[in-house]
C-alpha positions in Angstrom: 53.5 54.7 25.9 54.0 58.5 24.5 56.2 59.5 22.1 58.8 60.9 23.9 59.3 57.8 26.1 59.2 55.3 23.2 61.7 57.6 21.2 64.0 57.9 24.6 63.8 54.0 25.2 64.5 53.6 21.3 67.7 55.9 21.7 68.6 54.3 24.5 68.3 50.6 22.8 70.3 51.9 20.1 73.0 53.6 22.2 73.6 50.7 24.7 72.8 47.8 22.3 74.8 48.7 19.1 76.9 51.0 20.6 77.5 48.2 23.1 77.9 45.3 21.0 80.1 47.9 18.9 82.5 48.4 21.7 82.4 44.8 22.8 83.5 43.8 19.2 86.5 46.6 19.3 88.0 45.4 22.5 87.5 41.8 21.3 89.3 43.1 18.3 92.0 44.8 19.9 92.9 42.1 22.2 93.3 39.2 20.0 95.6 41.6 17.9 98.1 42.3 21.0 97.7 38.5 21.8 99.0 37.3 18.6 101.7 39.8 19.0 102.7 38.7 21.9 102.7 35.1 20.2 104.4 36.4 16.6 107.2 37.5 19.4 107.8 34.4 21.1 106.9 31.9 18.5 109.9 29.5 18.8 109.9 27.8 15.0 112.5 24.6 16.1 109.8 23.3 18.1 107.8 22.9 14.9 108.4 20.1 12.7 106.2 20.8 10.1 105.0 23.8 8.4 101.5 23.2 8.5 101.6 22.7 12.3 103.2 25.9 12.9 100.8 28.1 10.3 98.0 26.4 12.3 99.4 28.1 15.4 100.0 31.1 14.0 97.0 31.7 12.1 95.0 30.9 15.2 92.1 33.9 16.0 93.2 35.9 13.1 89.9 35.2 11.3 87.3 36.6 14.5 89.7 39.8 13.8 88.6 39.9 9.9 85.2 38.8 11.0 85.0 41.8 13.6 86.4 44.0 10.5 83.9 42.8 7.9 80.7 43.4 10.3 81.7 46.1 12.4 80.2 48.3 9.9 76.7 46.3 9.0 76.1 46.3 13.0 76.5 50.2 13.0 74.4 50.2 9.6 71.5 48.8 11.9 71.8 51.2 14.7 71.4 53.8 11.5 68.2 51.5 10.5 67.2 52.0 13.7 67.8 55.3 14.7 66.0 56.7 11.4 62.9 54.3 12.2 62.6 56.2 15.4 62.8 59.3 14.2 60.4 58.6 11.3 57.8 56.8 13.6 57.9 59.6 16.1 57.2 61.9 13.2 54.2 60.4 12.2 53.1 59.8 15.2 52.9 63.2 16.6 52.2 64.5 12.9 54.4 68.1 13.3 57.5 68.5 11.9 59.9 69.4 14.3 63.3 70.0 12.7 64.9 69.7 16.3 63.6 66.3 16.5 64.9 65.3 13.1 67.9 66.4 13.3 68.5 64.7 16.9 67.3 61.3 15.4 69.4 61.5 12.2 72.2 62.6 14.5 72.3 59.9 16.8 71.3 57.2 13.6 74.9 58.8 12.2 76.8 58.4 15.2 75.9 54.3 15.3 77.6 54.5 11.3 80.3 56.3 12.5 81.0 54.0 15.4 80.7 51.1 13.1 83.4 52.6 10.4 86.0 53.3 13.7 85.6 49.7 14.8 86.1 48.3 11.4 88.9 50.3 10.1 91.3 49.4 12.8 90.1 45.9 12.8 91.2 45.3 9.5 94.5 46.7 9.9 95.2 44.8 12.5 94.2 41.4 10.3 96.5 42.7 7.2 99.5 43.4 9.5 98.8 40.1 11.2 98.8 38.3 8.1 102.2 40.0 6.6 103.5 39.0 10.1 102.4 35.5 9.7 104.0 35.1 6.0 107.2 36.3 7.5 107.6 33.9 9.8 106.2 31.2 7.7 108.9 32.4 4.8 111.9 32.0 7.4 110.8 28.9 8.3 110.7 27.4 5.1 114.1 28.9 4.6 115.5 27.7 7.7 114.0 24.6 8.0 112.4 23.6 4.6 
């Protein structure tokens, strides 16, 4: 296999399997959010006779969101590992140094760090305003019911 094909399949790895698994996270992300939501909404606390039972229901999914915060960026740290590996191996390999070739690689390594950072940051907003939701309806509870 040449260089230009490894380095094209190596992009391509990186841009459908990071990128991928980056935007698979995000929606994953998203969707739990507007699900609890939905659930903060129409939580009915009567039906509850105990605290814990109700913070179980509440709390439910909110730690993949935090998880999908915390590791968003590690997974786009690896499509940079990966991207920069390319463009050092292709590099070597062909011995020149082609400044269009470097810049391309370190380019695309930078959009996988990127990526990771826009997944995460939302992702962990979407935990802390879940949790300040959940404490508020946890706090009327106890003052309604406790």
């Amino acid at each position: 296999m040449d260089n230009i094909n490894f380095l094209m399949y190596g992009e391509h790895a990186v841009d459908y399997g990071v990128m991928g698994a980056l935007i698979l996270m995000s929606i994953i992300s998203l969707s739990l959010f507007i699900e609890r939501m939905i659930f903060f909404k129409r939580v009915r606390m009567e039906e509850y006779e105990h605290r814990d039972l109700l913070e179980i229901d509440l709390t439910d999914n909110i730690s993949i969101i935090s998880a999908i915060g915390s590791n968003a960026p590690y997974v786009g740290l690896l499509g940079t590992v990966f991207g920069i590996m390319l463009t050092f191996y292709t590099l070597g390999d062909t011995g020149a140094v082609d400044t269009k070739a470097i810049m391309t690689g370190l380019a695309l390594a930078l959009k996988a760090t990127a990526m990771g950072l826009v997944v995460a940051i939302p992702s962990i907003l979407f935990y802390t305003i879940a949790l300040r939701k959940i404490e508020k309806i946890l706090t009327r509870f106890d003052v309604y019911y406790g």
